[in-house]
C-alpha positions in Angstrom: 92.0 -66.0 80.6 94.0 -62.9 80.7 93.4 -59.8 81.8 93.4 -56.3 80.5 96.0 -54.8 82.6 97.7 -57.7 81.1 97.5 -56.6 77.7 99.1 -53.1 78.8 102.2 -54.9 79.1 102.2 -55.4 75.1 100.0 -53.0 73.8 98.7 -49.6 73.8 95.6 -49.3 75.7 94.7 -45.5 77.3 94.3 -46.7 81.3 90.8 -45.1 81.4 89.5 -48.4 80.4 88.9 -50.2 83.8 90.4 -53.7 84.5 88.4 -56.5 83.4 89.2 -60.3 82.1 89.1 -61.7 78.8 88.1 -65.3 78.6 89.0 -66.4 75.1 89.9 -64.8 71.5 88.1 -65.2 68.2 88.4 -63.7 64.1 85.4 -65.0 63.8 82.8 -63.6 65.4 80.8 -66.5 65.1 83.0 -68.4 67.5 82.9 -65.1 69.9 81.3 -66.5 73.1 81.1 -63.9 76.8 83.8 -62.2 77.4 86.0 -62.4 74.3 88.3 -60.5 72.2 87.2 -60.0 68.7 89.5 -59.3 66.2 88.5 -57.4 63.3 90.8 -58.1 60.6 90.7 -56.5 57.4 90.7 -58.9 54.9 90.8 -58.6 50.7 87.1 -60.3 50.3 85.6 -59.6 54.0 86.4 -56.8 56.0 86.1 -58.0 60.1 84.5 -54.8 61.1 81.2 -55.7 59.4 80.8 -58.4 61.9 81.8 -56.5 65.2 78.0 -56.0 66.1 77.2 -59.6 66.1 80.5 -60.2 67.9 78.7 -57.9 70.6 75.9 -59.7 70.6 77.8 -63.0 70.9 79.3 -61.4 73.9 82.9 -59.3 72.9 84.1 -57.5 75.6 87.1 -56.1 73.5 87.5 -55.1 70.0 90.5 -55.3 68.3 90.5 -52.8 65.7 92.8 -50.7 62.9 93.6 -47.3 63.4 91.6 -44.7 61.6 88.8 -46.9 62.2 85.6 -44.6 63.2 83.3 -47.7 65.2 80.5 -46.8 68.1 80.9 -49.4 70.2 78.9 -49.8 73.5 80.6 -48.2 77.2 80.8 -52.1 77.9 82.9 -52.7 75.1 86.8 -51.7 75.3 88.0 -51.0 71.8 91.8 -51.3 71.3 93.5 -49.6 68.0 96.7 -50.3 66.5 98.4 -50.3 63.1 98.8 -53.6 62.5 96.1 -55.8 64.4 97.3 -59.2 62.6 100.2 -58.5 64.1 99.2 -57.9 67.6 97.0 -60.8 67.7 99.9 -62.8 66.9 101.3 -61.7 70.5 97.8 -61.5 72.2 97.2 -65.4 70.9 100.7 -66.4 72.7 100.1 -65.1 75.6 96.2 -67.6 75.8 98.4 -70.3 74.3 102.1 -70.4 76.1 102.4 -74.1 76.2 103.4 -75.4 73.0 105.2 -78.3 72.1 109.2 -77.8 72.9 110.8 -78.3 69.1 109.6 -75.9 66.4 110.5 -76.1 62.7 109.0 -73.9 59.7 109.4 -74.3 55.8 108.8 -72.0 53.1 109.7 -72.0 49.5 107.4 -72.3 46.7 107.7 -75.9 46.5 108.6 -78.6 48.8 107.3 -77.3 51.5 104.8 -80.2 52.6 107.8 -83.0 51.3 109.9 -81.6 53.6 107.8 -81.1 56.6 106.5 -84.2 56.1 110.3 -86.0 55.5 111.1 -84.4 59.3 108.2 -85.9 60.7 108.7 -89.1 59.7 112.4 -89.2 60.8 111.6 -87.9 63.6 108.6 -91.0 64.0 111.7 -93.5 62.9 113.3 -91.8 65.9 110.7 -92.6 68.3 109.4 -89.3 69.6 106.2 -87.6 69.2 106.2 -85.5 66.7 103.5 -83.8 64.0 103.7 -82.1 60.6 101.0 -78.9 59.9 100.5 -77.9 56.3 98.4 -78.6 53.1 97.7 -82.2 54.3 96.4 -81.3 57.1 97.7 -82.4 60.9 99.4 -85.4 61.2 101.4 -87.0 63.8 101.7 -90.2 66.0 100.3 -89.0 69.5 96.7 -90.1 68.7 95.3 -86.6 67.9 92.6 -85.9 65.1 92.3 -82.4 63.9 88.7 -82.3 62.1 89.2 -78.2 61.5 89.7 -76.2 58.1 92.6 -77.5 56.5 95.3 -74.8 55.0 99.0 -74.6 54.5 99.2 -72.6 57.4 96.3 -71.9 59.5 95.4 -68.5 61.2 97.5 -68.0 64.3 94.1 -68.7 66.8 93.7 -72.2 64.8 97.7 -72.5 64.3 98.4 -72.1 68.3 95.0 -74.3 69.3 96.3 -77.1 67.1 99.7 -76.9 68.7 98.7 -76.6 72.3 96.5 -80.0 71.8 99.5 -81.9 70.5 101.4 -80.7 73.8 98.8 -82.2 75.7 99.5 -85.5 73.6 102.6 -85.2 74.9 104.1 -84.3 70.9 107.8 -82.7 71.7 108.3 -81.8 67.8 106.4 -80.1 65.8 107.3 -79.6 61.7 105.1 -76.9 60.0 104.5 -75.2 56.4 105.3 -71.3 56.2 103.3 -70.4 53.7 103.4 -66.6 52.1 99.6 -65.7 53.1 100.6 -67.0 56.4 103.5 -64.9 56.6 102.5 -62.0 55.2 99.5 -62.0 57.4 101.5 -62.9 60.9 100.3 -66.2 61.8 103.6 -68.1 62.5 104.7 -64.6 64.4 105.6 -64.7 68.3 106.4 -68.8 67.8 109.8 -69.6 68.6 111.5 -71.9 66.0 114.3 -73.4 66.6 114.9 -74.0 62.5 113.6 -72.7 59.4 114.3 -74.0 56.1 113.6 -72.2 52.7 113.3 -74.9 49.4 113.4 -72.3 46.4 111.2 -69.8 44.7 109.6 -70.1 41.3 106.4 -67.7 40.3 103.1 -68.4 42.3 100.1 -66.7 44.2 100.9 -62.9 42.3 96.9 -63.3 42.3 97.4 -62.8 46.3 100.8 -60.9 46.4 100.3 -58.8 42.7 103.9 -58.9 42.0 107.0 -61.2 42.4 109.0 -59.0 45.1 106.2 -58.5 47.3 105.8 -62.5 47.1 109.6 -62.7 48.2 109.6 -60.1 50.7 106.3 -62.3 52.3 108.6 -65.5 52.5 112.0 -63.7 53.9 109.9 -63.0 56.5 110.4 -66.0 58.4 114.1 -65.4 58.6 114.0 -61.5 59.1 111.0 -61.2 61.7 110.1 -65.0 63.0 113.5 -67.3 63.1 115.3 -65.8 66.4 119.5 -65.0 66.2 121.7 -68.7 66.6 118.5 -70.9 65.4 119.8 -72.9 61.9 118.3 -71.8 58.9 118.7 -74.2 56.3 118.8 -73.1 52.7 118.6 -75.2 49.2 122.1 -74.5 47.5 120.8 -75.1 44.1 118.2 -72.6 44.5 118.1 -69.3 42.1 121.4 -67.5 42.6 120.1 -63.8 43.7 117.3 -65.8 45.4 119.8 -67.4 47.6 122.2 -64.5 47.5 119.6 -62.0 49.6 119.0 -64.8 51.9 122.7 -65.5 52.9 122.8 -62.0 53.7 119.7 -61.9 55.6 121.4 -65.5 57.5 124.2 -63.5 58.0 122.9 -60.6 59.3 120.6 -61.8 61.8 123.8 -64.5 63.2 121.9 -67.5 62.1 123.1 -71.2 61.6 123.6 -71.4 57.7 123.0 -75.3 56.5 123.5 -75.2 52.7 121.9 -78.6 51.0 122.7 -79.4 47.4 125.1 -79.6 44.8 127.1 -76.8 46.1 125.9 -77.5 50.1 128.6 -76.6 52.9 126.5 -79.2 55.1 125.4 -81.7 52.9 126.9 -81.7 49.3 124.9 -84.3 47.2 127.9 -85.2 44.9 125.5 -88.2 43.0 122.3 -89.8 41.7 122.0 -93.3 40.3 118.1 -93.5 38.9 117.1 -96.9 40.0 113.7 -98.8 38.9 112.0 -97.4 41.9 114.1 -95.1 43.5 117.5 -93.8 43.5 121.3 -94.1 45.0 122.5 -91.1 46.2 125.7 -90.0 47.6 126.6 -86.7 49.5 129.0 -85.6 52.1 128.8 -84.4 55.4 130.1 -81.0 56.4 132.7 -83.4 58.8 133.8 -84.7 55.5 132.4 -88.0 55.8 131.5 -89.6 52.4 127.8 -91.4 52.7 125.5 -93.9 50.1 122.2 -94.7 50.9 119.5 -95.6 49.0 116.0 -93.7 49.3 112.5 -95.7 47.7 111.5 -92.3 46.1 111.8 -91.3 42.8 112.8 -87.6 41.4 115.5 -85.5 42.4 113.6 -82.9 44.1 113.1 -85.9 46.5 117.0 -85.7 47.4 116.1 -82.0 47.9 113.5 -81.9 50.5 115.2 -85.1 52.3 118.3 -83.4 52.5 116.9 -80.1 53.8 114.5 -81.9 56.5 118.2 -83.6 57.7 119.8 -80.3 58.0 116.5 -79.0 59.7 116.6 -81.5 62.8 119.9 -82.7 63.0 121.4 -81.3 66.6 125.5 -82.3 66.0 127.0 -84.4 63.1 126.5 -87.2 65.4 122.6 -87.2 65.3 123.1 -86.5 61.6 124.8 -90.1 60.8 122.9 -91.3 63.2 119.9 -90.6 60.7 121.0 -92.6 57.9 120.4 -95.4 58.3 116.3 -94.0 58.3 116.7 -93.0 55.0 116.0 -95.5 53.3 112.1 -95.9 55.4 111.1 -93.0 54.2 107.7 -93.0 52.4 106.8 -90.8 49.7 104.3 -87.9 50.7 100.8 -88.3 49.4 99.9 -86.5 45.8 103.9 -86.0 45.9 105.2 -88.3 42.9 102.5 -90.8 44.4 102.1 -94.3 42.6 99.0 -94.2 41.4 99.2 -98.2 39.2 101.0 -99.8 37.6 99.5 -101.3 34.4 99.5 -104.7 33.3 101.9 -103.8 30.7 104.4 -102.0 32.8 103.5 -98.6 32.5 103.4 -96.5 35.4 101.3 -93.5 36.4 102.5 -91.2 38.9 100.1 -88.7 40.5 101.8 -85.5 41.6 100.6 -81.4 42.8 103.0 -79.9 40.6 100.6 -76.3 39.7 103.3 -74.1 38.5 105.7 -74.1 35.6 108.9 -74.8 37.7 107.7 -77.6 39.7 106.3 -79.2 36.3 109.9 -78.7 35.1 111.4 -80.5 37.9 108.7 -83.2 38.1 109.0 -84.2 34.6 112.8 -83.7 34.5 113.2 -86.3 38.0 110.7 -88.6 36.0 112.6 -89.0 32.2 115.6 -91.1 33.7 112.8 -93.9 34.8 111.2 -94.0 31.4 112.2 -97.1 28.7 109.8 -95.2 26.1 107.3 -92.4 26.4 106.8 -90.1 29.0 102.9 -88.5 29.2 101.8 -85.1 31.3 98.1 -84.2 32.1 97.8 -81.0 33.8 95.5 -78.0 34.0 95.4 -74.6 36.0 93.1 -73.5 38.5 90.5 -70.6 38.1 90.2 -67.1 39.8 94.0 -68.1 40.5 97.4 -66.3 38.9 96.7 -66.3 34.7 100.1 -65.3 33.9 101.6 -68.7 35.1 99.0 -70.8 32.8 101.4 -70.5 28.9 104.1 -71.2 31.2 103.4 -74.2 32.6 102.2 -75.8 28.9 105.8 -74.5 27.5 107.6 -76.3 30.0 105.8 -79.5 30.3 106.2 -79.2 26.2 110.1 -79.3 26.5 110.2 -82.1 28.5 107.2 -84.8 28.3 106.9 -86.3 24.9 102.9 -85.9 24.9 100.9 -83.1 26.8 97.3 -83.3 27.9 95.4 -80.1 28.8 92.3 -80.6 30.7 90.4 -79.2 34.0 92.1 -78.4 37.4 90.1 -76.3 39.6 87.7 -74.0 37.3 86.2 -72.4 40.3 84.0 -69.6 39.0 85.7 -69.4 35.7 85.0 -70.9 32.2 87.2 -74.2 31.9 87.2 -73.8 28.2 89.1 -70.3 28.4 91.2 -71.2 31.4 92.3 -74.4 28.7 92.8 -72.2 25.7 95.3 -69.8 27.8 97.6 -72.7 28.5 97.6 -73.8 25.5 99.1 -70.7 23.9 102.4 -72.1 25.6 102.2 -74.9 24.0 99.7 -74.8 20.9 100.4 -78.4 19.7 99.1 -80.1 23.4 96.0 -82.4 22.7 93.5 -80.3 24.7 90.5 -82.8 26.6 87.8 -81.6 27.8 86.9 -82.8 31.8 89.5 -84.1 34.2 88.4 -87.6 34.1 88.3 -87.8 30.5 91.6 -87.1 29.8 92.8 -89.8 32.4 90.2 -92.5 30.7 91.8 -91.7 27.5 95.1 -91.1 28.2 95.3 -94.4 30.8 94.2 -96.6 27.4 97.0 -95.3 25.4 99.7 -96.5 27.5 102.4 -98.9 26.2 105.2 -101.0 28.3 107.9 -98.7 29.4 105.8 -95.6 29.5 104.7 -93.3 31.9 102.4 -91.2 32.6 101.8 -87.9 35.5 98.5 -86.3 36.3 99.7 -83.1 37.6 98.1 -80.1 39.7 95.8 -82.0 42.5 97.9 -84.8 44.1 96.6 -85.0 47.3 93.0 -83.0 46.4 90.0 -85.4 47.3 87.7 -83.3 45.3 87.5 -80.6 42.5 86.1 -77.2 42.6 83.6 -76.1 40.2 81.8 -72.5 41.4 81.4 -72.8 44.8 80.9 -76.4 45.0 83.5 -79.2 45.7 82.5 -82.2 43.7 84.2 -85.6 45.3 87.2 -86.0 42.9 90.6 -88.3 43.4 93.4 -88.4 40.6 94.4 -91.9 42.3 90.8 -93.4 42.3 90.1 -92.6 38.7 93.0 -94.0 37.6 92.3 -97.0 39.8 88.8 -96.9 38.1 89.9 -97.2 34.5 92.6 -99.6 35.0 89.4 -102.5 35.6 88.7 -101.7 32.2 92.7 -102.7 30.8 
């Protein structure tokens, strides 16, 4: 509870507006209960002042609202203007949640994003402390605590800040989350301090959302030019695209952040070699102490080393703690729907099951795969509907440069028709065997298999279900794969 004199302190609110206390915050006025601030947030599908009279009735006491916006609220009702309201609940949702776990990281990048949070939550598991990732598979952490809410790669800052203040009372001291670019261009990971952020690389994606490719990169700088504070360690992939990275070292620079490079040209850890192994990989890097390391990791593909390396330059306090972390390496699990074993056939082959969904993580899934394969390597992949169309010929040329067969079928059609989302991806790649229905395509593609082959179902990895029109039909790459194998 908080108080509106309280709110003075951070916003603009004229004094004629007597004192009184505001029990909770809500965007959703369904969850508005008496003596709540509502938040009407414009939105591109909904627009939050079309349910500020049922917020009243649920029993608002304050109204968040735009300026310019022309409401008749009731004397009982404060309203409060500003320019940006996602922005200012941001702050307003601090101030109701100020205990959060101590250790903060963030991730953002097109890609790698959930490997990487996920890689730091585990070391930090292997470490013994209480820790938790946040992100596209949801909340999960060692303290005991089951989040049952709406599950995105970075929640709204209400959900964001609840989920965070629960693990605190689990006693969880580190916390790794997912930036996403809604969430940062719409606030939610603004007024929580990070002590790291980490950015993988950027490839095309969400231009549906963000209409063009600058407006999606000015969304993820964010977290280094508005949320990561001056001194914290940013950690950047080396390897990334070269004006990419360039903008962000100057950004890093300017702000006097801790630059960690990672890769092939890393000042902190420079991966200097891979040795593909049947199911994993020998890699050796150097320290930015100049201490030469080998280790061995149980994961297959190179953008494996990527995240690995990235989530070590994330939590690593001195270049003692960083040694001390190799020997964990080798523990590490592979992420679920990340370059996830699906079977392997009695024959040998091996299918992988992986959420690749835009042509330059296919390229780099497929290219990490092809040093494990003794014959023929297989893709099935589709695109989701109602999503970015221009990414669709794309992704079918670059799976066709680097798998030796290429299956088109169904991702997500939502409310468009599968058969035209299929035909657009296949103008990248006109000589893909097209199969109708997702299932299908495994079925038949599963039966083809020889020894020393394998195959990737690409686009849903972790996805327990597929979404035709508005409803999600139960659907699991791994279990149909699982399924048809009975049949071998």
């Amino acid at each position: 509870m908080i108080s509106l004199d309280t709110l003075r302190s951070y916003i603009n609110i004229p004094y004629y507006f007597p004192n009184h206390e505001i029990r909770g915050i809500a965007l959703d006025s369904r969850k508005v209960q008496k003596d709540f601030l509502f938040a009407a947030l414009p939105g591109n599908q909904l627009d939050g002042q079309a349910f500020i009279q049922q917020a009243i009735e649920n029993g608002a006491n304050t109204i968040l609202l735009t300026n310019g916006s022309n409401m008749d609220l009731p004397s009982q009702c404060v309203p409060i203007y500003c320019d940006n309201p996602r922005q200012v609940i941001a702050k307003i949702t601090s101030l109701f949640y100020p205990k959060l776990p101590h250790h903060k990281i963030a991730v953002t990048g097109t890609n790698g994003k959930t490997s990487t949070v996920d890689f730091a939550r585990q070391l930090w598991e292997l470490e013994n402390l209480k820790s938790a990732s946040i992100g596209t598979l949801g909340v999960l952490n060692n303290a005991g605590y089951h989040y049952t809410g709406p599950v995105l790669t970075t929640p709204d800052t209400i959900i964001l800040h609840e989920i965070m203040q629960n693990l605190s009372k689990k006693h969880v001291t580190h916390v790794a989350m997912e930036a996403s670019s809604h969430g940062l261009a719409q606030y939610r990971l603004d007024n929580i301090e990070l002590e790291a952020a980490a950015f993988t690389n950027l490839t095309r994606d969400h231009l549906d959302y963000h209409h063009s490719f600058e407006a999606y990169f000015q969304a993820k700088q964010r977290l280094f030019t508005d949320i990561l504070p001056s001194n914290a360690i940013a950690a950047l992939n080396s390897d990334m695209n070269a004006s990419v990275l360039e903008t962000l070292l100057n950004i890093i620079k300017k702000r006097k952040q801790q630059l960690r490079l990672v890769g092939i040209k890393g000042n902190f850890l420079r991966l200097n070699h891979v040795k593909p192994l049947p199911h994993g990989q020998e890699i050796t890097y150097k320290t930015a102490s100049g201490n030469r390391v080998t280790t061995t990791l149980s994961l297959l593909g190179r953008y494996q080393i990527d995240n690995i390396l990235l989530s070590m330059a994330l939590i690593a306090k001195d270049s003692e703690h960083l040694e001390s972390l190799v020997p964990l390496l080798p523990k590490l699990k592979g992420v679920k729907g990340r370059m996830e074993q699906a079977a392997i056939l009695p024959n040998g082959a091996t299918v992988y099951v992986d959420y690749a969904h835009t042509p330059d993580a296919l390229t780099h899934l497929l290219q990490s795969l092809r040093p494990h394969v003794h014959h023929e390597l297989y893709i099935i992949f589709g695109a989701g509907g109602n999503r970015d169309k221009g990414k669709r010929p794309l992704m079918a040329l670059e799976a066709g440069k680097y798998a030796d067969h290429v299956i088109i079928t169904d991702d997500n059609p939502r409310h468009e028709n599968p058969a035209l989302i299929r035909n657009e991806i296949k103008k990248g790649f006109p000589r893909a065997v097209e199969i109708a229905g997702r299932e299908e395509a495994i079925a038949q593609t599963v039966k083809k298999l020889q020894p020393g082959d394998i195959l990737v179902i690409a686009g849903k990895g972790h996805e327990q279900g597929q979404i035709i029109g508005n409803t999600i039909h139960p659907f699991d790459d791994v279990k149909i794969v699982q399924k048809y194998m009975r049949y071998l």
